[in-house]
C-alpha positions as CSV (number, residue, x, y, z in Angstrom):
1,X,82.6,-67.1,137.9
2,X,84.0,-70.9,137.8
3,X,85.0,-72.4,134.1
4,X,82.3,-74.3,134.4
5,X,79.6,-71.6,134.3
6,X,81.3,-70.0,131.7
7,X,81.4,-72.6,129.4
8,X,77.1,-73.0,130.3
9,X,77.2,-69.3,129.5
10,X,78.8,-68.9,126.3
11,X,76.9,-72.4,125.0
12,X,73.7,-70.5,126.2
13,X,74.6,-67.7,123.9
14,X,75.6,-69.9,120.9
15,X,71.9,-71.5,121.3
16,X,70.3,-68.2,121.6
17,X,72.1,-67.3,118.3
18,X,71.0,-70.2,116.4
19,X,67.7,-70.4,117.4
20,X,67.5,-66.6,116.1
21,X,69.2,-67.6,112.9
22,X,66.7,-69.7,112.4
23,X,63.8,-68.0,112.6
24,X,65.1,-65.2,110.3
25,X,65.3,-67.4,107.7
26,X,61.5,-68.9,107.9
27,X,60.6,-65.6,108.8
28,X,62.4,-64.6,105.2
29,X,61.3,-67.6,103.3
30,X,57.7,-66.4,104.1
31,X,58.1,-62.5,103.3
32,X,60.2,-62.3,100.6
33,X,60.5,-65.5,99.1
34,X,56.9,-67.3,99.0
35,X,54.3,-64.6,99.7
36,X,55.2,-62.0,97.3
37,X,53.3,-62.4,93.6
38,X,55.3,-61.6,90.9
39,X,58.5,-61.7,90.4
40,X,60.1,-58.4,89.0
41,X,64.1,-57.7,87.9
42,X,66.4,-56.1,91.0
43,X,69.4,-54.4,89.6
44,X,72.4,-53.8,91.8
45,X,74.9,-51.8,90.8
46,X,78.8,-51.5,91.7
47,X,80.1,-48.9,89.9
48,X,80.1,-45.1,91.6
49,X,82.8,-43.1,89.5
50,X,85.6,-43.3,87.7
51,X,86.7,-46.3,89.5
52,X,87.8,-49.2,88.2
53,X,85.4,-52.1,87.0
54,X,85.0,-55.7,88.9
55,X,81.6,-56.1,88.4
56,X,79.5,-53.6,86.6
57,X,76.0,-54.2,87.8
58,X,74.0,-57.4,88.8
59,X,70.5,-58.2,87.4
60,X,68.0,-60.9,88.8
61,X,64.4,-61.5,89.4
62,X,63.1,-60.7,92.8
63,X,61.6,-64.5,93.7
64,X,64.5,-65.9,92.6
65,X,66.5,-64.1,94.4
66,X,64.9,-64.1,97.7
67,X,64.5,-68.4,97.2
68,X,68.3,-68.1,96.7
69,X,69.4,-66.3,99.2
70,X,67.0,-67.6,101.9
71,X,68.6,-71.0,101.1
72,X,72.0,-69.9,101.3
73,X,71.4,-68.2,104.5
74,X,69.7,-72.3,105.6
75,X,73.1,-73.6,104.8
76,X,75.1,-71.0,106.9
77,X,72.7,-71.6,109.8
78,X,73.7,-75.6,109.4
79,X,77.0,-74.6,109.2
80,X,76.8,-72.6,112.2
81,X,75.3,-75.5,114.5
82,X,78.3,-77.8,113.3
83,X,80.3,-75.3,114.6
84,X,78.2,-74.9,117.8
85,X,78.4,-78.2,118.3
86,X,81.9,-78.6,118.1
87,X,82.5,-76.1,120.4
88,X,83.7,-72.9,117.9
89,X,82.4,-69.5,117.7
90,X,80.3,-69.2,114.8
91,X,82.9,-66.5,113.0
92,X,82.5,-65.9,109.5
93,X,79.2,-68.3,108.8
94,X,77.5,-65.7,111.1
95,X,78.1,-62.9,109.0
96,X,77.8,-64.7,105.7
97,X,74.0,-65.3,107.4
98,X,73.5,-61.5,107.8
99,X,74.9,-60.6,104.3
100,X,72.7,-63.6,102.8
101,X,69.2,-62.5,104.5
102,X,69.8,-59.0,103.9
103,X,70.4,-59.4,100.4
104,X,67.0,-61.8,100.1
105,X,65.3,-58.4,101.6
106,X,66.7,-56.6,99.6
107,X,65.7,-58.7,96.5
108,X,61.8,-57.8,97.6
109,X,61.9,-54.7,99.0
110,X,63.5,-52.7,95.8
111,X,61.7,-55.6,93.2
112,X,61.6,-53.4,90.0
113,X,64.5,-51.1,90.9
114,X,68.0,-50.4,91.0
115,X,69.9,-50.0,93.5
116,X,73.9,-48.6,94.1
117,X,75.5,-50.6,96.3
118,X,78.3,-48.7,96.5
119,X,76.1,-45.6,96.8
120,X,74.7,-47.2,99.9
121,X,77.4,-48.1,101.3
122,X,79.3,-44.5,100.5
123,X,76.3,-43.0,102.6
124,X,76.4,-45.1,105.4
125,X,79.9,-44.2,105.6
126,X,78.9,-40.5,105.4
127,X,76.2,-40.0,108.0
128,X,78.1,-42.6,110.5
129,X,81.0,-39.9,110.8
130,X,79.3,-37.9,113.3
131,X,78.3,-41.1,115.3
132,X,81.5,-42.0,115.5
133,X,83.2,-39.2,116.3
134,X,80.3,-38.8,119.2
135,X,81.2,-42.5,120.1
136,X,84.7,-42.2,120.4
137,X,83.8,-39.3,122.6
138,X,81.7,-40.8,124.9
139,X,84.3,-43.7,124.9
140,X,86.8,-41.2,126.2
141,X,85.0,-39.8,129.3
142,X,83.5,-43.3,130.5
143,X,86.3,-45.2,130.2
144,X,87.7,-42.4,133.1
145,X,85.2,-43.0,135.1
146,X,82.3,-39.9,133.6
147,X,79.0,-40.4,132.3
148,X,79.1,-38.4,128.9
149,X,74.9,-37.0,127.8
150,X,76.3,-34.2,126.8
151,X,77.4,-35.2,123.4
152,X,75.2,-34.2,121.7
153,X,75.6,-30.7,122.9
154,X,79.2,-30.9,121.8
155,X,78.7,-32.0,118.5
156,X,75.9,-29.1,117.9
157,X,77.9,-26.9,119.2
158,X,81.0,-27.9,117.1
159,X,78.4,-27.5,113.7
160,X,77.4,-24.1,115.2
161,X,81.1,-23.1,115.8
162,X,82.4,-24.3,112.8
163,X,79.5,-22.8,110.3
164,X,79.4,-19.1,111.9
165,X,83.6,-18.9,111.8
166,X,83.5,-20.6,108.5
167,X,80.9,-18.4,107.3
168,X,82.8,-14.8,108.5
169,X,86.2,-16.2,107.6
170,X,85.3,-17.9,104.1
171,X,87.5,-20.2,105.1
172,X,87.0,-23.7,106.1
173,X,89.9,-24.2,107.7
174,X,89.3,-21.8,110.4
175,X,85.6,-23.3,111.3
176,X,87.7,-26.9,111.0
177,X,89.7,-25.5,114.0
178,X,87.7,-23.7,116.4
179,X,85.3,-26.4,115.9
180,X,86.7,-28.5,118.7
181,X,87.4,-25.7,121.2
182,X,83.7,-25.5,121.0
183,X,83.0,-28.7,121.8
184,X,85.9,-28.5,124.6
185,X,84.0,-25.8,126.2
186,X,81.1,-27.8,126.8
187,X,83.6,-30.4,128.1
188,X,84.7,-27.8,130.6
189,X,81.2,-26.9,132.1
190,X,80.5,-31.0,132.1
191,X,83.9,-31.6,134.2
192,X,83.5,-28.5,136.6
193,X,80.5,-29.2,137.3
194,X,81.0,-33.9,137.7
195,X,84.5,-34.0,138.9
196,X,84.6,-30.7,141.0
197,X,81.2,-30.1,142.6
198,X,79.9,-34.0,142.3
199,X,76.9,-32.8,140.0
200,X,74.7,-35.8,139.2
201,X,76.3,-36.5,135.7
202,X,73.4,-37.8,133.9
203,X,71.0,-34.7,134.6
204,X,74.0,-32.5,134.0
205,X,74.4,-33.8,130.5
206,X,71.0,-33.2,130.1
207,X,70.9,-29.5,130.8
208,X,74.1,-29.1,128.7
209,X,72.3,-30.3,125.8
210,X,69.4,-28.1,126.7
211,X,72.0,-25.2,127.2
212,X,73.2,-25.7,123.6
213,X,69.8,-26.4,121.7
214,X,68.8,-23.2,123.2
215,X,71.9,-20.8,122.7
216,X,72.1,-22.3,119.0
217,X,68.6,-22.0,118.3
218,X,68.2,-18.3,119.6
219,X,71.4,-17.5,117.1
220,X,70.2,-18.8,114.8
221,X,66.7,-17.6,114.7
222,X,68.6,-13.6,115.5
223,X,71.6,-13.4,113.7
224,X,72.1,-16.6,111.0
225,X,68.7,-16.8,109.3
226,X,68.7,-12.7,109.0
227,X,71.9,-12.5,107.9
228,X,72.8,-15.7,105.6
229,X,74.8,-14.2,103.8
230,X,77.3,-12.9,106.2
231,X,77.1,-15.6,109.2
232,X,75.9,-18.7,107.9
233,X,77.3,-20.1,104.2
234,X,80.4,-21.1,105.0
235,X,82.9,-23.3,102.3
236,X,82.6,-26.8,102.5
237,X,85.4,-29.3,102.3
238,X,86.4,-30.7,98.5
239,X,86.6,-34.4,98.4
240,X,90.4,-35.5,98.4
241,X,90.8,-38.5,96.5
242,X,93.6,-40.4,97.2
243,X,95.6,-41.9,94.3
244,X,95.3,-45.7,93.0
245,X,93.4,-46.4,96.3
246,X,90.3,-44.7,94.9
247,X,90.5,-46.8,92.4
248,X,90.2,-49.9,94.1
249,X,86.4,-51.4,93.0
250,X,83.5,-51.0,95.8
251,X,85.9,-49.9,98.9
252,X,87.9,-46.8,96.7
253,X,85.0,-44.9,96.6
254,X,83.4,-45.7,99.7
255,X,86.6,-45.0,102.0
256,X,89.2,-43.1,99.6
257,X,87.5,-40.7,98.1
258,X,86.3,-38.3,101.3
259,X,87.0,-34.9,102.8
260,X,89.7,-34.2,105.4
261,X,87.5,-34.5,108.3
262,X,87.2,-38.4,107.1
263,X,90.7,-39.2,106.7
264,X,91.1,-37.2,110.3
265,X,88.9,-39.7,111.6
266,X,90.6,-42.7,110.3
267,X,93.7,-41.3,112.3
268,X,91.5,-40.6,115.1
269,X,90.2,-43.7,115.3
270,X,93.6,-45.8,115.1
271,X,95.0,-43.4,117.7
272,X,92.1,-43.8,120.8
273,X,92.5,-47.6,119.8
274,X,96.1,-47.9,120.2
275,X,96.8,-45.6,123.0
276,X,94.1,-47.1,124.9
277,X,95.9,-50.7,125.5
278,X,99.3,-49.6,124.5
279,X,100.2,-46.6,126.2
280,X,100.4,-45.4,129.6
281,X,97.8,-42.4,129.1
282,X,95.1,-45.3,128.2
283,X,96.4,-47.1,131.5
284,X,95.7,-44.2,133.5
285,X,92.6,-43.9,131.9
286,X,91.3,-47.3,132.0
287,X,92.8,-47.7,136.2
288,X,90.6,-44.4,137.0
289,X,87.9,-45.8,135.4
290,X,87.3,-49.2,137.0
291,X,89.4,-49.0,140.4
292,X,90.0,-45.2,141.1
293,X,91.5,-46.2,144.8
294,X,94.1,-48.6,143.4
295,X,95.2,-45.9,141.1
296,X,95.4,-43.5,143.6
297,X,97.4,-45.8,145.8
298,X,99.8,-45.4,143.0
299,X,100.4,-41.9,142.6
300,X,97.4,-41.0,140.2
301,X,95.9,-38.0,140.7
302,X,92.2,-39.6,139.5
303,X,90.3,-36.5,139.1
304,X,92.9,-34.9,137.1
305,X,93.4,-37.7,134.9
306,X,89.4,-37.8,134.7
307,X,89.4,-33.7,134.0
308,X,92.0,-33.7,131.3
309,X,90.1,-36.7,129.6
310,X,86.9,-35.0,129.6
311,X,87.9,-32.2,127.7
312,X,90.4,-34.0,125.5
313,X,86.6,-35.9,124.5
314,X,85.1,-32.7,124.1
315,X,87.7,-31.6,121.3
316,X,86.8,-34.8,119.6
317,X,83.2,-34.1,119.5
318,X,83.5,-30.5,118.4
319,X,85.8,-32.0,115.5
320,X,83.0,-34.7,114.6
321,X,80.1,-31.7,114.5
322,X,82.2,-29.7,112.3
323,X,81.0,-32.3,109.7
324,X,77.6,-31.1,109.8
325,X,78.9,-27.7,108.3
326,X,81.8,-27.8,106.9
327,X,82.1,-30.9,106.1
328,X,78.8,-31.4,104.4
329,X,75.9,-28.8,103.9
330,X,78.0,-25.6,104.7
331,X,74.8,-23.9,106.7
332,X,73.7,-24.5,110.0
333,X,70.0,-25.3,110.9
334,X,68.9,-25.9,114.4
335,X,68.8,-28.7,116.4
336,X,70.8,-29.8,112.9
337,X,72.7,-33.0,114.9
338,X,68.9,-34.3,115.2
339,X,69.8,-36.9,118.6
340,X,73.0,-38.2,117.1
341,X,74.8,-37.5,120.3
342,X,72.0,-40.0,121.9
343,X,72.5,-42.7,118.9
344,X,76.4,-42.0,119.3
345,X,75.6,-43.0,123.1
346,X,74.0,-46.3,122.4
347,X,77.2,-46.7,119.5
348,X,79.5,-46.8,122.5
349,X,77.5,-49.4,124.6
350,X,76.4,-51.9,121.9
351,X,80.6,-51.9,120.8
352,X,81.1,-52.4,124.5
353,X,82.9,-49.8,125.1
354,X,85.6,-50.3,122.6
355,X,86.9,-48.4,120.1
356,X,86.8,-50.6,117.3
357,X,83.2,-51.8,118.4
358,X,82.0,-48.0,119.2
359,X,82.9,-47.7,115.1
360,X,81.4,-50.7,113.9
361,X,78.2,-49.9,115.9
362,X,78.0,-46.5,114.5
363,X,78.5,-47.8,110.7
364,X,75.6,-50.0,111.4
365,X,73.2,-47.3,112.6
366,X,74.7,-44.9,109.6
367,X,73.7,-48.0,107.5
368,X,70.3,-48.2,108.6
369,X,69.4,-44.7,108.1
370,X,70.9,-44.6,104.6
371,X,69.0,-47.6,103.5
372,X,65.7,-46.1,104.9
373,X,66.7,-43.0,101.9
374,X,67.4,-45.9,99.5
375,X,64.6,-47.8,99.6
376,X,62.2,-44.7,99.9
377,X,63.6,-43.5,96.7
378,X,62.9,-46.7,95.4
379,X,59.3,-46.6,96.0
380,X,59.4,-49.8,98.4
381,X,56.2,-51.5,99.9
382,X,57.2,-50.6,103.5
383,X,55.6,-47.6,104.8
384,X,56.9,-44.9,104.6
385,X,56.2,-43.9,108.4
386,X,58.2,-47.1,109.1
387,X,61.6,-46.4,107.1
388,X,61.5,-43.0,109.3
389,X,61.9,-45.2,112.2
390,X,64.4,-47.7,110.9
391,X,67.5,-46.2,112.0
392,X,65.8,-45.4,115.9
393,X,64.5,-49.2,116.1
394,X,67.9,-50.6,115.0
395,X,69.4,-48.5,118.0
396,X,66.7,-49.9,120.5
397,X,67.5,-53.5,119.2
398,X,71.1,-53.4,119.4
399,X,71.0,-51.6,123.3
400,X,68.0,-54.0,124.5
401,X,69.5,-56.7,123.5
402,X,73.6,-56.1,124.6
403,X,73.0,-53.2,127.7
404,X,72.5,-56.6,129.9
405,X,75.4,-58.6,128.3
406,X,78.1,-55.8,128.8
407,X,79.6,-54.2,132.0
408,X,80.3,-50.4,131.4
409,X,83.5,-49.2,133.2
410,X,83.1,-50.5,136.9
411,X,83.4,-46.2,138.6
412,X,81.8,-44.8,135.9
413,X,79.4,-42.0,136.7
414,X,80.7,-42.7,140.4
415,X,82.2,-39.3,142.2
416,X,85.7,-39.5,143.8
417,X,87.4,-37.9,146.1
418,X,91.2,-37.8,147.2
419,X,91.9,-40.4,150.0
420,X,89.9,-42.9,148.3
421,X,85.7,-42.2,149.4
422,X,83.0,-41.5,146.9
């Protein structure tokens, strides 16, 4: 592609943006601003625990609010063209926008309420774990080259692992570890089956998961739910708070105050994304991935490099649906990861197949879904058959509208054989 058409691109983009921007904010001047009738107090609040105190709460009228906020969110947009039109990315007055709208919707949707911002961001935070931990999974296998459905198999059977050793052990520790040998295991059958015999990796996946729901689900309905006792209350993780930093107002409690499996993930996650681009393990991976024959021609052995991958992603799924149990409820329920490993999938393409952008799509969906709880506790005038959705039309949004703007790994899903032929 030639500079020129580049440039026409990325101003294309920057239009599209604004043009969006834009109609948000008549779109929130009319809903939440000027159509609702009386204005009724909002209450957000910014204190959790015991942590120290910034800002204790924040009290204003609905209308107001919404007028506000709506109008700050005019000025970013203006802001944001200036910047279009002297050729700069949009940056910061972008996400000032976001923050700006969604505080005006805010302001109608829980009029006459309170609402714990810290609480909301604290559970976003909580059910994203699993989505990233799926994410950073899938990022693993496709970035070498393999098509990863099977996630949410691995996560389920991660939970399943981790509650029934937990539960016979009384001893979290022990579900904690054999957690991700679960999840490995799938890996195995999804590696034999892609990399060795050439199995269309897409259907594979999909049995997998089938596999799993239906072992899980016969175990349970035999053996946990008869004896509960024995197979299927295992100890849950305490919350580790980590001193001075859980102190810190807003982000202490939201990211240092967790359980081990959280602060494992941090590590995880700062790991994949430096070894990716600065090691010679995410070299391999990446060269197998988009141009198996040149990294052959090298000395590579790709399916190797592929096979190791896929079951180094399976341990980090089984680690991510150990959360389910003992991380969080300490039982496990069929069919308990409810299509996370799908909404883990679309994670990984709307961050582009990135680590950091894998994460920051799965705090986004974790977001969604805890603000559908919030506002149904708050008695909001949405339906309440529409907040069940939220979380699934926030995941159909962000894939419609990037799947066509990113290029996944150029050989992934593709079968390769030695000498260079697929």
């Amino acid at each position: 592609m030639t500079t020129k058409k580049v440039v026409s691109a990325v101003a294309k983009k920057r239009s599209r943006n604004l043009i969006i921007m834009s109609a948000l904010t008549v779109i929130s001047f009319i809903l939440f601003a000027y159509l609702p009738g009386k204005s009724q107090d909002v209450t957000f609040n910014f204190v959790l625990g015991d942590e120290w105190v910034l800002i204790h709460s924040w009290t204003l009228g609905s209308k107001i609010g919404a007028y506000s906020f709506t109008g700050l969110a005019a000025l970013f947009v203006g802001i944001a063209y200036l910047r279009a039109r002297g050729g700069k990315k949009l940056g910061l007055s972008a996400l000032a926008f976001c923050i700006s709208i969604f505080i005006s919707f805010m302001c109608w949707a829980a009029a006459g309420a309170a609402v714990s911002v810290t609480g909301l961001l604290q559970g976003g935070l909580f059910l994203a774990i699993p989505l990233v931990f799926g994410s950073l999974s899938g990022l693993i296998c496709e970035r070498s080259g393999v098509i990863n459905i099977a996630i949410e198999g691995q996560l389920l059977a991660g939970a399943f692992a981790a509650g029934v050793v937990g539960s016979l052990t009384k001893n979290a520790w022990a579900g904690l570890l054999v957690a991700p040998l679960a999840g490995a295991l799938i890996s195995l059958l999804l590696a034999i089956f892609a990399i060795k015999y050439a199995v269309d990796q897409v259907i594979l996946g999909f049995v997998l998961n089938v596999l799993v729901i239906g072992l899980t689900s016969f175990a349970s309905r035999r053996i946990l739910t008869t004896s509960s006792d024995t197979w299927n209350s295992a100890p849950i993780f305490s919350t580790i708070q980590i001193p001075i930093l859980s102190k810190i107002p807003l982000i202490g409690p939201i990211f240092f105050s967790q359980t081990i499996i959280v602060y494992m993930l941090y590590v995880i996650v700062a790991l994949i994304q430096l070894t990716l681009f600065k090691s010679k393990w995410g070299l391999r991976m990446r060269a197998v991935g988009e141009l198996p024959v040149a990294a052959e021609s090298v000395g590579i052995d790709v399916n190797k490099v592929r096979f190791r991958n896929v079951l180094i992603a399976g341990l980090v799924a089984g680690l991510g649906g150990a959360f389910f149990t003992v991380g969080s409820s300490g039982a496990f329920s069929r069919q308990m990861t409810a299509g996370m490993g799908f909404i883990a999938l679309a994670a990984l393409i709307f961050g582009k197949w990135t680590p950091l952008g894998a994460v920051a799509a799965a705090l986004l969906f974790g977001f969604a879904d805890q603000l559908r709880t919030v506002l149904s506790i708050t008695g909001t005038p949405i339906p309440s058959e529409f907040m069940v959705m939220v979380p699934y039309i926030v995941t159909i949004i962000a894939v419609s509208g990037f799947v066509g703007k990113v290029r996944a790994p150029a050989s992934d899903g593709i079968h390769y054989k030695r000498g260079g032929t697929h």
